[in-house]
C-alpha positions as CSV (number, residue, x, y, z in Angstrom):
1,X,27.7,-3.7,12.6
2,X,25.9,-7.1,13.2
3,X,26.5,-9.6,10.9
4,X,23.8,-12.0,9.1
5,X,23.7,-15.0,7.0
6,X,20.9,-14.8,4.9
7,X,19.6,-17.9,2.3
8,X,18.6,-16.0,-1.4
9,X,17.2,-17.5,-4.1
10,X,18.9,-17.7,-7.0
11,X,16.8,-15.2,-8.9
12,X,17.5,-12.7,-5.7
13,X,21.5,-13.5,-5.7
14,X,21.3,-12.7,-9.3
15,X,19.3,-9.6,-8.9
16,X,22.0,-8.5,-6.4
17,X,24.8,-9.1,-8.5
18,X,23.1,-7.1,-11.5
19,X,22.9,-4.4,-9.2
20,X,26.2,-4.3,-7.7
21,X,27.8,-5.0,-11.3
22,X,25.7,-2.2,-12.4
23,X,27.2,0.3,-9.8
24,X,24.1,1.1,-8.1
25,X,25.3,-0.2,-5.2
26,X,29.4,-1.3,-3.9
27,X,28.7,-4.4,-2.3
28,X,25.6,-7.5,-1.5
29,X,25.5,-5.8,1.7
30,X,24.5,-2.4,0.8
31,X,21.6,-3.3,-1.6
32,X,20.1,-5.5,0.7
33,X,20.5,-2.7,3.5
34,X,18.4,-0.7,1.2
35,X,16.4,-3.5,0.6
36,X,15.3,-3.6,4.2
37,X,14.9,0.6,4.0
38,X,12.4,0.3,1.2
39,X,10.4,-2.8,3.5
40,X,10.6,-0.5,6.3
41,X,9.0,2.1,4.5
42,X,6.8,0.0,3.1
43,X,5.5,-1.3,6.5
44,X,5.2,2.1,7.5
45,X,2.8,3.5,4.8
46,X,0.8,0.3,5.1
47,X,0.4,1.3,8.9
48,X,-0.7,4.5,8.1
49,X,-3.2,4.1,5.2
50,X,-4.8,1.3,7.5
51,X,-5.2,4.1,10.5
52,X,-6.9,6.4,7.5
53,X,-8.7,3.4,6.4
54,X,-9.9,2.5,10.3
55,X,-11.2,6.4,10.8
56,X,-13.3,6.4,7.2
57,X,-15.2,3.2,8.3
58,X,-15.8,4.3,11.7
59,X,-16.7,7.5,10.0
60,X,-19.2,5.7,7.7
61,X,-20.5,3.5,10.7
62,X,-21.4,6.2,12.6
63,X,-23.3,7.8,9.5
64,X,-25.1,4.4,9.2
65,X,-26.3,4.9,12.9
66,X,-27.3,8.3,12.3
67,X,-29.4,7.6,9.2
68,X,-26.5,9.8,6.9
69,X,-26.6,7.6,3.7
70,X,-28.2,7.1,0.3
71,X,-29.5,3.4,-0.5
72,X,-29.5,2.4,-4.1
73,X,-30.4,-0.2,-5.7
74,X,-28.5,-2.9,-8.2
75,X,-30.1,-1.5,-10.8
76,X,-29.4,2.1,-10.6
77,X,-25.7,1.6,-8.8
78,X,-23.5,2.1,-12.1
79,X,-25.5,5.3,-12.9
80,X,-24.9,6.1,-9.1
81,X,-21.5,5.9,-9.6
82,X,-20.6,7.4,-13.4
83,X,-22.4,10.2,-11.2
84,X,-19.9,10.2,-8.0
85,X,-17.1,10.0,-10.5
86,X,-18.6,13.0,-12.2
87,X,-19.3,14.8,-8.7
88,X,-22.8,15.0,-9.6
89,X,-23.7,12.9,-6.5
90,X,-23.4,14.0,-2.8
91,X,-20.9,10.8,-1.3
């Protein structure tokens, strides 16, 4: 297994001995292995709920072209929405 040296702050070393002391974990290395698991994941899901976010606004583009949307104005937008929250209003 390759071998780092890795500069923590003190608040992170300390975090890392809480959790080793605790018994969550039996040495630095493993919790910062999970450490890098959870980032990972993290990374992941961020990927993926920006390709869900890229389809919806080319989805709402192309309703733009098309003429698909309902224009409201300042004064009536908080109504417009207490009504989307409520499902009262078509999206």
């Amino acid at each position: 297994m390759p071998t780092r040296n890795i500069s923590l702050t003190a608040e992170q070393d300390a975090f890392v001995e809480r959790v080793v002391r605790a018994g969550e974990y039996q040495n630095a290395s493993e919790a910062i292995r999970d450490a890098l698991r959870v980032l990972q994941q993290k990374r992941r899901e961020d990927a993926l709920k920006l390709r869900a976010l890229r389809v919806k606004i080319k989805a709402g583009l192309e309703a733009l072209e098309r003429g698909d949307f309902t224009e409201v104005t300042d004064a009536d937008l908080d109504q417009y929405l207490a009504g989307l929250a409520a499902g009262k209003n078509p999206p």
